[in-house]
N, C-alpha and C positions, 0 to 999 in steps of 0.2 A: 526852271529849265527842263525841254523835254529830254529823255535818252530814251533811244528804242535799240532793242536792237538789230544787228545787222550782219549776222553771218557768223561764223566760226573760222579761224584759221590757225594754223598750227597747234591746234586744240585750245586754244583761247576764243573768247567771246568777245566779238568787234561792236563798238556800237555806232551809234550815229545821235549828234547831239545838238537841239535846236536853239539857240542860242537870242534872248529878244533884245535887239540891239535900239529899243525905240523908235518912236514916232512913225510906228509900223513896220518897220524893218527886221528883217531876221538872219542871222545864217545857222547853217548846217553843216556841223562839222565831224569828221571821225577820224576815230585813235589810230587807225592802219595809215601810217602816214602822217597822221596830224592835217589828213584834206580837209580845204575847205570845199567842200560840196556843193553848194546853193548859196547863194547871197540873194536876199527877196530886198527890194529897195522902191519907192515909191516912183512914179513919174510926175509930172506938171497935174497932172488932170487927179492924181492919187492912186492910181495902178499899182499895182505888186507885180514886177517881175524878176528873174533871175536874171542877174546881172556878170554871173563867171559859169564857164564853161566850165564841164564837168560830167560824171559817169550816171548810170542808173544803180548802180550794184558794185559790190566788194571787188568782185571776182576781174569787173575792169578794170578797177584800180589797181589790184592786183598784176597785172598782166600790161598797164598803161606802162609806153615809154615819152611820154611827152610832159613830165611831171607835173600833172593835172592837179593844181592847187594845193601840193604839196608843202611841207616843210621839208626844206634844203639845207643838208649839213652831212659830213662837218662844213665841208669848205663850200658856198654855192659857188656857181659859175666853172672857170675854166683855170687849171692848173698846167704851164706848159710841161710837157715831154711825161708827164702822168710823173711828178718825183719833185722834191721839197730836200731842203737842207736846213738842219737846226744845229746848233753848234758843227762837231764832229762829224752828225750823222746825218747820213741821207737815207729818207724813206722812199720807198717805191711806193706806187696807188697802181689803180686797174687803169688802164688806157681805154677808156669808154667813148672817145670822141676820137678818132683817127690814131695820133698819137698822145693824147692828149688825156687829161680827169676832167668828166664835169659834173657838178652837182654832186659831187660827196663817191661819185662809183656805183654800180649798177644795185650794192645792197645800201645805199647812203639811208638815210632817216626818213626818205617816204617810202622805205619797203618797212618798215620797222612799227612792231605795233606799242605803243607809248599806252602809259598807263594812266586813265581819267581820274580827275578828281575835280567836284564841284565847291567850288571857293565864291564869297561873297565880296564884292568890292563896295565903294560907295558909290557906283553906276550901276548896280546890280550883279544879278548871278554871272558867273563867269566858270570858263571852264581853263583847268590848268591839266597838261600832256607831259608828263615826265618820262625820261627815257636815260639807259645807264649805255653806254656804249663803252664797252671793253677794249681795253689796252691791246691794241691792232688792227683794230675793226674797221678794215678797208685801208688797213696800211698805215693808221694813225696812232700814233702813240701818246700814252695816257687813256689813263681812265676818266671819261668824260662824264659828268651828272649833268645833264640839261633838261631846262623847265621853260616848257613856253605856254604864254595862258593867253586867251582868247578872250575879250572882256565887253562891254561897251565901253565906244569913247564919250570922254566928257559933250554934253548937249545931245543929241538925236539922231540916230541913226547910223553913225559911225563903227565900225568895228578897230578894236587895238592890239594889236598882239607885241606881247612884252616876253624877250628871250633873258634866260641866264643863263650859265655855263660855268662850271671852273671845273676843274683837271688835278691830279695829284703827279704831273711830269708838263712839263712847258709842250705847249699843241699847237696846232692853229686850228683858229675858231671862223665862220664868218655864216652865220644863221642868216637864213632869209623865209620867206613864203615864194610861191612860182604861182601863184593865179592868175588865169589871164579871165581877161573881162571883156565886156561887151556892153557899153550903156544901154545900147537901143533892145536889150532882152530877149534877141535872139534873131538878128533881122540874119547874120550870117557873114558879113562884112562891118569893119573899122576903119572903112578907109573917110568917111567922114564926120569922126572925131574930131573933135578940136584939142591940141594938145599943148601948153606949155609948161615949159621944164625950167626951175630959177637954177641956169648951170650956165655959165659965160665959155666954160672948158669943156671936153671929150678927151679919153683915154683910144688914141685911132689903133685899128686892129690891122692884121696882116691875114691872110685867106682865109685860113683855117679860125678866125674867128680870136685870138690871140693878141691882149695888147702887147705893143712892141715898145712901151716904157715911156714912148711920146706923151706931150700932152699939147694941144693943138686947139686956137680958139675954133669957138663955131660961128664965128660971124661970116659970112661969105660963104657958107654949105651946107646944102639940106640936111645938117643937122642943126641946124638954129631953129631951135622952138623957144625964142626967149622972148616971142610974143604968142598970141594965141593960132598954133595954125594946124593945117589937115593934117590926120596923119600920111592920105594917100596922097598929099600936095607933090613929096620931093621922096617918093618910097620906092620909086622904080628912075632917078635923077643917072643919069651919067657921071658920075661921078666916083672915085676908087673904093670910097670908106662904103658907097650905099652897093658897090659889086660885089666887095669884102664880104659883107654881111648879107646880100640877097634882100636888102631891104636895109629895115633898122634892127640890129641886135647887136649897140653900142652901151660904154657906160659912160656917163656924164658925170663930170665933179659936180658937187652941189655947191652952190655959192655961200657963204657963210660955214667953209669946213672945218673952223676952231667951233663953234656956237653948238648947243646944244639941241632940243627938238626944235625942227627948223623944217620950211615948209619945201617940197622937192619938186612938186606939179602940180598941174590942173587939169582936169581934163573937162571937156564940153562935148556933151551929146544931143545935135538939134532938134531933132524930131520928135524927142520924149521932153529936152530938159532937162535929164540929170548932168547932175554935178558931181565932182569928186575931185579930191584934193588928198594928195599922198601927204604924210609929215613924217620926220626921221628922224634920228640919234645917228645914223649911218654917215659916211661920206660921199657914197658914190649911188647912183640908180643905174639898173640896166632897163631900157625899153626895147624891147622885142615885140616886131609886128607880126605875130604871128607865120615865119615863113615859111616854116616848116612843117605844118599842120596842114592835112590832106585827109581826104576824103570822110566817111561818115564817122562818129555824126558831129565831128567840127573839120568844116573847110578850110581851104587856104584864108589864112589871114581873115580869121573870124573869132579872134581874140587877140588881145595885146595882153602884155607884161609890164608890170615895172616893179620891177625886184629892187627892193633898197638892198646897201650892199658894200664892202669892203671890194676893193677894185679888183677887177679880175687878175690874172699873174700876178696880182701884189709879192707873192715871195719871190720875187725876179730882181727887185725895183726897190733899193731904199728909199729913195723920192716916192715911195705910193705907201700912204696910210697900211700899215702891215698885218695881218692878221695870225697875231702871233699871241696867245693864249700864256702865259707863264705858271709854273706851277702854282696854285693854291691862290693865285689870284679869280678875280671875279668877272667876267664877261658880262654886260648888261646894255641891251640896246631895246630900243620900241620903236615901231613903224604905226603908221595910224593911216586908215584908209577912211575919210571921213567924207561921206555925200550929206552937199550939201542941200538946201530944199530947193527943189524944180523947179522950173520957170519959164 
């Protein structure tokens, strides 16, 4: 594996680490954050391109609010009224989204610089990002130990990242990645992807982007990707859930939510060929089209997401999968981002 490095910040030294995930593929990843930087992936014809959006330099990432490939913790996604209840106590968090927590609060774990350590697997070099997050740290309590490692996955070209976490006072936990991608390596636009999602269910939201505790099939509304279809097929539809969100920045149940690594989506990019195929230990995925994302140097809706994920409000909602950490217990999830070969 290469490391170079890449800057100073708070009098620490940040690096950047090139990571060879097979059959020519590569990513680049750094400790400020735990970003993923670059994802290099073949096309049909054997091309290398960058397949996620992403900075030049530290100093963006530094100063980025669109969590550009980040590691999202504690909590990803969206906590309503920015405050949580555990037994007795209610914690307060930062209100970072109107009224609202998202993605961990404005210091969460992709401002945070994690500490590198290169580890061998039986797929190769791998890099592991440990990070100690102190008892209040954005309002949470316990003292958190989490280790997430960055690996190849089993066969060629895939990348895997495996979170752990335990706590010495009961938490909530719910680790994710935020990269957004773009198969076609940089045309600018997602809107012809081909997407399908193995989720029969969606969690629908209310304006401000908040599940309201429902759970709602998708059959009959442009969120049914449960065959293979555009993303900009039904991304602009008349419809409540796609005005809710300004598009798609919905989570979807994943079909088999007792069963273990289990497959979440597909995605299909025409013009090149790539393939990619999310897998999960998680229950829920968010897909985000890009909405929110303006001007240079990533456009509107010129990356997507799909954040594996414990449901967003889950501490709202006994009925939703809970993301509740108990003391001295063990947190352990993997997400696998696996491209397949071009075609």
């Amino acid at each position: 594996m290469e490391r170079k490095p890449w800057g100073t910040l708070q009098g620490q030294e940040i690096e950047r680490f090139t990571l060879d995930l097979g059959g020519g593929a590569r990513a680049e990843i750094t400790n400020f954050g735990g970003a993923l930087v670059r994802l290099f992936v073949p096309d049909r014809e054997g091309n290398l391109d960058n397949v996620v959006l992403g900075y030049e330099n530290l100093e963006e990432y530094v100063a980025c609010t669109q969590s550009m490939g980040i590691l999202v913790g504690r909590h990803a996604n969206r906590i309503e009224d920015a405050k949580f209840t555990l037994g007795d106590t209610t914690y307060q968090l930062a209100a970072n989204d109107g009224r609202n927590h998202l993605h961990g609060g404005p210091g969460g774990f992709g401002k945070v610089i994690w500490e590198p350590e290169i580890v061998e697997t039986e797929f190769g070099s791998a890099l592991k990002l440990s990070y100690l997050s102190p008892d209040g740290e954005e309002g949470y309590p316990g003292n958190l130990q989490v280790e997430v490692t960055y690996s190849p996955a089993p066969g060629q070209g895939g990348l895997c990242i495996h979170y752990v976490a335990t706590s010495d006072q009961t938490t909530v936990v719910n680790l994710t990645n935020h990269a957004y991608f773009d198969l076609t390596g940089g045309s600018g636009s997602i809107l012809d992807h081909k997407l399908q999602l193995d989720a029969d269910f969606f969690t629908p939201i209310n304006s401000e982007g908040i599940p309201t505790g429902e759970i709602h099939k998708v059959a009959g509304t442009p969120l049914d990707f449960r065959k293979m279809t555009p993303m900009g097929q039904g991304i602009d539809a008349d419809h409540e859930q796609i005005r809710a969100g300004k598009g798609y920045d919905h989570n979807w149940i994943i079909n088999g939510l007792e069963d273990g690594l289990k497959r979440a989506a597909r995605v299909e990019e025409p013009t090149t060929g790539r393939m990619m195929e999310v897998w999960t230990t998680k229950p829920g995925i968010q897909f985000y089209s890009g909405n929110f994302l303006k001007g240079e140097p990533h456009a509107y809706r010129s990356g997507f997401c799909l954040e594996t994920q414990f449901f967003p409000n889950s501490l709202r909602f006994a009925h939703f999968p809970r993301a509740i950490l108990p003391a001295g217990e063990r947190y352990e999830h993997t997400t696998i981002y696996d491209f397949l070969q071009a075609r």
